[in-house]
C-alpha positions as CSV (number, residue, x, y, z in Angstrom):
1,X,92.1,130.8,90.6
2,X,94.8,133.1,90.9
3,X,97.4,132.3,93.1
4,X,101.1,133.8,94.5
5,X,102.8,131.1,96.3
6,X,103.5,133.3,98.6
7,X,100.3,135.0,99.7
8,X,97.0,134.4,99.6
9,X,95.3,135.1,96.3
10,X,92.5,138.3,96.2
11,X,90.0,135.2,96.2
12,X,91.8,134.2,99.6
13,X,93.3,130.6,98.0
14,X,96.7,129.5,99.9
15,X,98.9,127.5,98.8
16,X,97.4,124.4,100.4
17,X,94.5,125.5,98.6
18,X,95.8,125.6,95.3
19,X,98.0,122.6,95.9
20,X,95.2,120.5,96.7
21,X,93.0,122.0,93.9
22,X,95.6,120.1,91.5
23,X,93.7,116.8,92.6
24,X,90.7,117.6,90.5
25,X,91.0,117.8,87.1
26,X,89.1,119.6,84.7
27,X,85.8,117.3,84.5
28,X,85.9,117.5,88.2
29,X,87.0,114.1,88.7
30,X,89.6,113.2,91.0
31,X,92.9,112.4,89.8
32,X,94.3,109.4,90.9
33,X,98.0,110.5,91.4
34,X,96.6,113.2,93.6
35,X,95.1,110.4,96.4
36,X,98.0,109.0,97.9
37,X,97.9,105.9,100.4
38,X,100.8,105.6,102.7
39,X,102.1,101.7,103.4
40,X,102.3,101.6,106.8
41,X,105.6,99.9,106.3
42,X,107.0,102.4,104.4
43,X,109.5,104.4,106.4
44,X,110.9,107.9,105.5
45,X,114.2,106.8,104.0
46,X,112.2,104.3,101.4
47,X,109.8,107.8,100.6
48,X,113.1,109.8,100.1
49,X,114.2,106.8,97.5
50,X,110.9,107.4,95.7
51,X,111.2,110.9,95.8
52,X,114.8,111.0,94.1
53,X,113.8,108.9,91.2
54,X,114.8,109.0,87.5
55,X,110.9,108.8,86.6
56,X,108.6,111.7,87.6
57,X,105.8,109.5,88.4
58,X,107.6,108.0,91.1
59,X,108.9,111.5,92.0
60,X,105.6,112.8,92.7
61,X,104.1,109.5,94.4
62,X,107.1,109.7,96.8
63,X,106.4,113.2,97.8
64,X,102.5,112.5,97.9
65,X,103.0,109.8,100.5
66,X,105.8,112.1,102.4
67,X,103.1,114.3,102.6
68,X,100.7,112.4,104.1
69,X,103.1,110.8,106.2
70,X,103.8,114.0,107.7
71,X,100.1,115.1,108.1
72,X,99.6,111.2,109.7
73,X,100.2,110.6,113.1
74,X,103.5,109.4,112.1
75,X,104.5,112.8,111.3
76,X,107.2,111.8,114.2
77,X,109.2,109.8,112.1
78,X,109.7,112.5,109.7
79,X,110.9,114.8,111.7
80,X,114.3,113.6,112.5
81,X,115.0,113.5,108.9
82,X,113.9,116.9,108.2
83,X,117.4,118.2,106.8
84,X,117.4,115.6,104.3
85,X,113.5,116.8,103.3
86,X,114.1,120.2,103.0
87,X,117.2,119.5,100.7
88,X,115.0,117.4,98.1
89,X,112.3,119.7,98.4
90,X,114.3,122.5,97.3
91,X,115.9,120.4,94.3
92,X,112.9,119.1,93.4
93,X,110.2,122.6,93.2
94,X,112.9,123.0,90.0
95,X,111.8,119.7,88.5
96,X,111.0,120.0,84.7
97,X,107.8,118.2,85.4
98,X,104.7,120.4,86.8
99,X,102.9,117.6,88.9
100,X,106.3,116.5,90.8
101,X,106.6,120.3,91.6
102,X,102.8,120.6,93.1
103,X,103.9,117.3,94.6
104,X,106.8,119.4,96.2
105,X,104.4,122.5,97.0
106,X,102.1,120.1,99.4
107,X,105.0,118.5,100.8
108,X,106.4,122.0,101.7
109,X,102.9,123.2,103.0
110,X,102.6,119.9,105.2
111,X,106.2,120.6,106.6
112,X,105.8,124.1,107.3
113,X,102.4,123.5,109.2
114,X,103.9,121.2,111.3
């Protein structure tokens, strides 16, 4: 679908919409990178670690789980450390690799609905 980040599309997609449309790929399969399960015992510095790696597929995991720690019921813990968020989020929608930048786009969308 068509989509402008920052409106919704004619077809009325948002970006959560579009973000989360990423998780099926073209057979209609789910991707797996798209399904993120949160370690309870992962706290939000060990997720910023993740999310400030050298390799993109632990980029994109890292904000995945960020995500859905934020959209969790321990969206608490997040919260204090929402500076530090905000700064890799805006470093990281520049990342040379697409899926660590959609990663990015559903963080963003799960901290501004918040």
């Amino acid at each position: 679908p068509e989509s402008n980040l920052g409106a919704p599309s004619r077809g009325g997609a948002s970006v959560a919409s579009v973000a989360s449309a990423d998780a099926h790929t073209n057979d209609g399969s789910i991707d797996d990178a798209a399904t993120e399960i949160l370690d309870e015992f992962e706290d939000v510095n060990s997720l910023l670690g993740k999310a400030s790696s050298t390799v993109w597929s632990v980029r994109a995991s890292g904000f995945g789980q960020l995500a859905a720690m934020i959209y969790s019921e321990r969206a608490a813990e997040a919260m204090p450390h929402i500076d530090k968020i905000s700064l890799l989020l805006l470093e990281r929608l520049a990342d040379p690799h697409h899926k660590v930048v959609l990663k990015a786009i559903t963080c963003t969308v799960a901290v501004l609905e918040r």
